[in-house]
N, C-alpha and C positions, 0 to 999 in steps of 0.2 A: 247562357245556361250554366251554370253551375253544379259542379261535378262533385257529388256526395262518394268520402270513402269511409268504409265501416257503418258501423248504425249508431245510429239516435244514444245510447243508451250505456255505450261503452263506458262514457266517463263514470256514470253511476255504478257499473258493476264492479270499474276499478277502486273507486271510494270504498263499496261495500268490502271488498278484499282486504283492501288495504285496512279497515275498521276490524275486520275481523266479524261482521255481524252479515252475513248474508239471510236476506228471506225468502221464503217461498217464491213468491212471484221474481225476484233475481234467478233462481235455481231454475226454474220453470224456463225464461227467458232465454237463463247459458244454454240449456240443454237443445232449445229451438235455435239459436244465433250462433253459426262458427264463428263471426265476428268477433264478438262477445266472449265466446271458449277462448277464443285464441289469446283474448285480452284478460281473463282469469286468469288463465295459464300463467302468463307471461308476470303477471301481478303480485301472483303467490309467488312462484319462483325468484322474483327480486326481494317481496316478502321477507322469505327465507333465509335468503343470501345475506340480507344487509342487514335484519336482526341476529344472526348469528355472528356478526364480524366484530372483536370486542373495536370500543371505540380508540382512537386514538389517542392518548394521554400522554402527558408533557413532552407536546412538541416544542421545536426550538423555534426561537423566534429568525425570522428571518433575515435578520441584521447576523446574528451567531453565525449562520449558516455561510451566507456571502462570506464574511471577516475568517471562516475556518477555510474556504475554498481558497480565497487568497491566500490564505499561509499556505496550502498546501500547494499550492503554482509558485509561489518563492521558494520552499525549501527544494521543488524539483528542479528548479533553477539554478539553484546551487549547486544539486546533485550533477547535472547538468557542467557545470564549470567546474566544479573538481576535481573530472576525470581524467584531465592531463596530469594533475597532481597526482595522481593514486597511482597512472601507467609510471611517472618516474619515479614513485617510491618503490613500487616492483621491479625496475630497472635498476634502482639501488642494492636492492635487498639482493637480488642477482649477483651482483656485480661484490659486494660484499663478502659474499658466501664463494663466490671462484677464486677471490683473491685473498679470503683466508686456508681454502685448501689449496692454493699455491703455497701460499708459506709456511703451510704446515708441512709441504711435500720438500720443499726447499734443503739443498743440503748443506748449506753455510750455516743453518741456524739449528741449537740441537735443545730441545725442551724440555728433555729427561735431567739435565743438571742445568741450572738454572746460572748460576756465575759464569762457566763454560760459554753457554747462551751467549749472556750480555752480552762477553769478551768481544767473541766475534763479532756480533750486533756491529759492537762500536769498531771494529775495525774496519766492517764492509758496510761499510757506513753508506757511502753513494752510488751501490747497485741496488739497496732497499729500500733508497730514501722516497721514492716517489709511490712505489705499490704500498710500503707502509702509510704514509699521509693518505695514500686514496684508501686505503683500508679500514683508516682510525674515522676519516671522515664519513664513508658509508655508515659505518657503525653508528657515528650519531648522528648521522640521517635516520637510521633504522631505530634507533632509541627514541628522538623526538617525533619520528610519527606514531610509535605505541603508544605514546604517551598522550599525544592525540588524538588518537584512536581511541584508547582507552576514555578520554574525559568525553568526545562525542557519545558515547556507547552512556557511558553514567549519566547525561544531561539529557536527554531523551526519553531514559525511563523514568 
């Protein structure tokens, strides 16, 4: 035996809906069939929804879309690997900056007269010689990665 759900007549009231031309004897029919009502209902309602929704217009093809997903999994990859880069340039830039106000605090070196300065410079020559190379060198650690930074920052936008 064979198990009937809803009535006969559904699909015709949903056609009618969806046409926009309902007749008498449909009208007659909803009003006697909840079946029926409930499949108005539900007809107009999608009706509604799905004539109101503007349609979609230039979508990408879906070769673009994959080929953009992948670059964005590679540059995160990168992002990803860089980050030891970036911790020892801020280990740099640290490091740079305590051992310039070391030698600015320094009392062998005097910055207010500049000859004065050198003199001494060159006399105590081999108690600066090591904090100054790690000094000049942080500095152009800290110079070539702005300068990195900066062309990353430009090539992007």
């Amino acid at each position: 035996m064979k198990m009937q759900s809803g009535c006969d007549f559904e699909s015709v009231v949903v056609k009618a809906v969806k046409s926009g031309f309902v007749g008498e004897e449909i009208k007659a029919h909803v009003k006697s069939c909840a079946d029926c009502r409930e499949a108005a209902k539900i007809a107009h309602f999608f009706q509604i929804n799905l004539t109101n929704e503007p349609p979609g217009k230039n979508l990408p093809v879906a070769g673009f879309v994959w080929w953009k997903h992948k670059l964005q999994e590679k540059n995160r990859a990168a992002e990803q690997v860089t980050q030891p880069i970036l911790i020892v340039q801020i280990a740099a830039v640290i490091i740079f900056i305590g051992l310039l106000v070391w030698l600015l605090n320094n009392d062998s070196l005097y910055f207010s007269f500049l000859e004065s300065g050198f003199s001494q410079m060159f006399t105590s020559i081999e108690p600066l010689a090591v904090p100054y190379v790690v000094g000049v060198t942080c500095f152009a650690f800290v110079c070539l990665t702005l300068i990195y930074t900066l062309r990353r920052l430009l090539r992007e936008e």
